[in-house]
C-alpha positions in Angstrom: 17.3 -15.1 -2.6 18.9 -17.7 -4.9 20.8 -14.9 -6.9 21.9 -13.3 -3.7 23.3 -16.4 -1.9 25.2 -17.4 -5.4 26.9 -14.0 -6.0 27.9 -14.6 -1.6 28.6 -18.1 -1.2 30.0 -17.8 2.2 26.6 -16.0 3.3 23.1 -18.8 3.6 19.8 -17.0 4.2 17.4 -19.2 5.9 14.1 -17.5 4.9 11.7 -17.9 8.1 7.9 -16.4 7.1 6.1 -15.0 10.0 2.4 -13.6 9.7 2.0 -10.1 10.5 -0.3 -10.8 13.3 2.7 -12.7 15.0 5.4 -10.5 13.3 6.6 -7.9 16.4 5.5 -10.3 19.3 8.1 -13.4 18.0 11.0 -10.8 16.7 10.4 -8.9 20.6 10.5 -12.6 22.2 13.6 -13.5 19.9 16.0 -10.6 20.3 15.5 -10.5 23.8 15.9 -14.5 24.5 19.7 -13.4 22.4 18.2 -15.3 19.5 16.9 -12.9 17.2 17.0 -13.0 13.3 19.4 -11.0 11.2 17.6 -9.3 9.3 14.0 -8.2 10.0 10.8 -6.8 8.4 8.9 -4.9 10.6 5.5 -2.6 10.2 6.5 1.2 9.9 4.6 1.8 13.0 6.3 -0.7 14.9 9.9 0.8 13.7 9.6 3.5 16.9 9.6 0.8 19.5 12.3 -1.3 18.6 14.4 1.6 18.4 13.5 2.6 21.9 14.5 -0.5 23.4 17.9 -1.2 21.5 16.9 -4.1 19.4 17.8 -2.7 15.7 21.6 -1.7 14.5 22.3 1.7 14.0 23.0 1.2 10.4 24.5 4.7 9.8 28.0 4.5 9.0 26.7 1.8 6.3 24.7 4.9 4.6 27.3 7.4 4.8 29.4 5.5 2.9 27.4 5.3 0.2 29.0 6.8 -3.1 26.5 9.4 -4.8 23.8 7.9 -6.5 23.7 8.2 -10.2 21.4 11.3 -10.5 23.9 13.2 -8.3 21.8 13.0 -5.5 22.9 11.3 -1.5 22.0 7.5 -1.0 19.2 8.4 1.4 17.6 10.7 -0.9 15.6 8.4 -3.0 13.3 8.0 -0.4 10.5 10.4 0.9 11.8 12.5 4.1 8.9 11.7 6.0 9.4 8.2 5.6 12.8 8.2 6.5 12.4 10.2 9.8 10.4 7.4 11.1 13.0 4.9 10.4 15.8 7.5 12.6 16.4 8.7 16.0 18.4 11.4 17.2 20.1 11.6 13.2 21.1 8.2 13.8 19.3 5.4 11.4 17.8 2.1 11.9 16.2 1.1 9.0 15.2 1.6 5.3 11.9 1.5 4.2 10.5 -0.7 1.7 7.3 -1.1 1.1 5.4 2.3 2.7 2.1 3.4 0.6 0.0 6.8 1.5 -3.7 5.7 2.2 -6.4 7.8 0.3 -9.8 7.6 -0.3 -11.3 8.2 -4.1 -14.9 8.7 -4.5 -17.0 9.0 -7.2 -19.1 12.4 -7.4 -22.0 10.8 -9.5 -22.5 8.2 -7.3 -22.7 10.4 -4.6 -25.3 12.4 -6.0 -27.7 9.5 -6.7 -27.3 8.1 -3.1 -28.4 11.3 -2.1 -25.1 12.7 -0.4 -23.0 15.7 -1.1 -20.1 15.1 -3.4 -18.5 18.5 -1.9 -18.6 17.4 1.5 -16.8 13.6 1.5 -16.1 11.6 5.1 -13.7 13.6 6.8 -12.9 10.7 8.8 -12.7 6.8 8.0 -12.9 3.5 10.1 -10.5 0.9 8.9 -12.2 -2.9 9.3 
């Protein structure tokens, strides 16, 4: 944040944390009380919802101007497409991912084996706690 604000002095970020569990109730309460922040950081799930009810900037003409990135590729394409459709609607865009991560589950065969279970047949299913 420091390096940002001294290469744009005329721009002061006021970092405000907010707790995931308060995250999308305070950014819905702000943006519709005209007070909302900036710039936001919002759950990938949560992404669909603000779009729906007009609170995020279509930041599309900001990614089309974009100059090719240096492996010859588009601007958008150093990012999974999966990702980025959430993060569109109707080929108009929203947001940019950040921090998404795939959930998997490892398991150890020999383990398995001495707790009695089959290591060819792991949960096809998880709970998350």
């Amino acid at each position: 944040m420091v390096i940002f604000e001294e290469e744009n002095t005329n721009i002061k970020v006021d970092l405000v944390p907010v707790t995931y569990a308060e995250k999308e109730n305070q950014y819905i309460t702000e943006i519709q009380a005209g007070a909302g922040p900036d710039l936001i950081h919002l759950h990938g799930f949560s992404i669909r919802s603000f779009i729906e009810k007009g609170f995020l900037y279509d930041i599309t003409p900001f990614i089309q101007q974009e100059s090719k990135t240096a492996w010859g590729g588009e601007f958008i394409d150093a990012w999974f497409p999966q990702t980025i459709d959430l993060l569109k609607s109707e080929d108009r865009y929203y947001a940019l991912p950040s921090d998404f991560m795939a959930m998997v589950l490892f398991y150890n065969k020999n383990l398995y084996n001495e707790a009695g279970l089959d290591p060819e047949h792991p949960p096809e299913t998880w709970m998350s706690l």
